[in-house]
C-alpha positions, 0 to 999 in steps of 0.5 A: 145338858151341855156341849159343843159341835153341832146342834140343829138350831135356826134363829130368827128375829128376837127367839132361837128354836133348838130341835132334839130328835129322840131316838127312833124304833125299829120300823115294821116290815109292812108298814105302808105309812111314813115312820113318826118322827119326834123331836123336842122344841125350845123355843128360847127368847133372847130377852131374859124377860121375852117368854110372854112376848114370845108366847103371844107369839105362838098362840096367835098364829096356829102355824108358827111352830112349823113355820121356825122349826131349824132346817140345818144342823149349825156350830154351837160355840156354847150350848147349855139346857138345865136338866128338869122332870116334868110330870101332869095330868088332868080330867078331860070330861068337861073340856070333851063335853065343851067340845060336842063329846057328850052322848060317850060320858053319860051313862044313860045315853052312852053305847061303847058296846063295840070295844069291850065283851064280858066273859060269855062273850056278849057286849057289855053296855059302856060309858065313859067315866072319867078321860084323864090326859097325862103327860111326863118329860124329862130332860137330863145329862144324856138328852131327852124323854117324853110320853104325852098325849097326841092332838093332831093339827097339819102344817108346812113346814118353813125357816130361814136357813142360818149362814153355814159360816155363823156359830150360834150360843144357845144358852137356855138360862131364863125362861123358854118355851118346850114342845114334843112335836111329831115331825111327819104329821106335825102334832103337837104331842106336849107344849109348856114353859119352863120359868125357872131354869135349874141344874144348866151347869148339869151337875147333880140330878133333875129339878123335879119341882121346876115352875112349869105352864103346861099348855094343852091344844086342841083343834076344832074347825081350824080353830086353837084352844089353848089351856094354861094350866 
């Protein structure tokens, strides 16, 4: 993925951050709440050897996504992200009953009777077996698309707004960082890095077997967990 023009990318000290919009549905007619609003994040050190410097960064401040995230659309003189399909998915139940869910994924204990009846009617006695999380992104020639899983964390959003005047190079090829984040609520809907950045001269079809950290969040009582996987 390549090109000119304009980009929305806001630079700070060390690292530059490039926000991609995904395209929005049809709103409903009588929804009442804001539409979501979701955008693709690089974070990209201008080190070629900054990511763990960068990913210290992140993880030990819960607000630093929403603190950098670009303001302003500025001129790009040079802009180039490798193309890559990243897919995922692991068993939550250990991570669930860590977390105080422990009653729902035993079956002697669990009652999810009020999501589910047989044929006759009547509500069948539930437990959860197994919650897996999975989670797909790819971006290619014409942009971006993800699916994921939603863990919600709030947060104000702030950045330093770049001078107009200035053109910024954002070339994406060593490692960065990558979030699917919803804008409205500020959920964090999928987060990785990507270590080994191919196809950047976005010839030929997807790296599908990139090097990849998926990296899973959860909130609880203002805390961070975060799992390297």
């Amino acid at each position: 993925m390549r090109g000119f023009g304009r980009q929305r990318i806001a630079w700070h000290n060390g690292f530059k951050v490039l926000q991609l919009r995904y395209e929005q549905g049809r709103p409903l007619p009588a929804q009442s709440q804001p539409q979501p609003i979701y955008s693709m994040c690089v974070f990209l050190p201008d080190a070629r050897d900054g990511l763990c410097w960068l990913a210290n960064q992140i993880a030990c401040d819960p607000d630093f996504l929403c603190k950098h995230l670009p303001r302003s659309d500025v001129e790009v003189d040079d802009f180039r992200l490798p193309t890559f399909k990243v897919s995922f998915d692991m068993t939550m139940n250990d991570i669930l009953r860590d977390m105080g869910l422990k009653e729902a994924l035993e079956p002697g204990k669990a009652d999810l009777s009020d999501v589910a009846e047989d044929g006759t009617g009547e509500r069948r006695r539930l437990a959860l077996q197994e919650v897996i999380h999975r989670a797909i992104i790819e971006v290619n020639k014409e942009g971006t698309e993800a699916a994921a899983a939603t863990v919600m964390i709030t947060c104000s959003t702030t950045s330093a707004l770049p001078p107009m005047s200035r053109r910024v190079a954002f070339v994406a090829d060593h490692p960065f960082a990558f979030f699917v984040i919803e804008e409205v609520s500020g959920a964090i809907m999928f987060a990785g890095t990507l270590l080994t950045p191919l196809s950047i001269e976005g010839e030929g079809g997807p790296n599908m077997h990139p090097s990849v950290y998926v990296w899973i969040f959860f909130f609880e009582n203002a805390k961070c967990y975060i799992i390297v996987t």
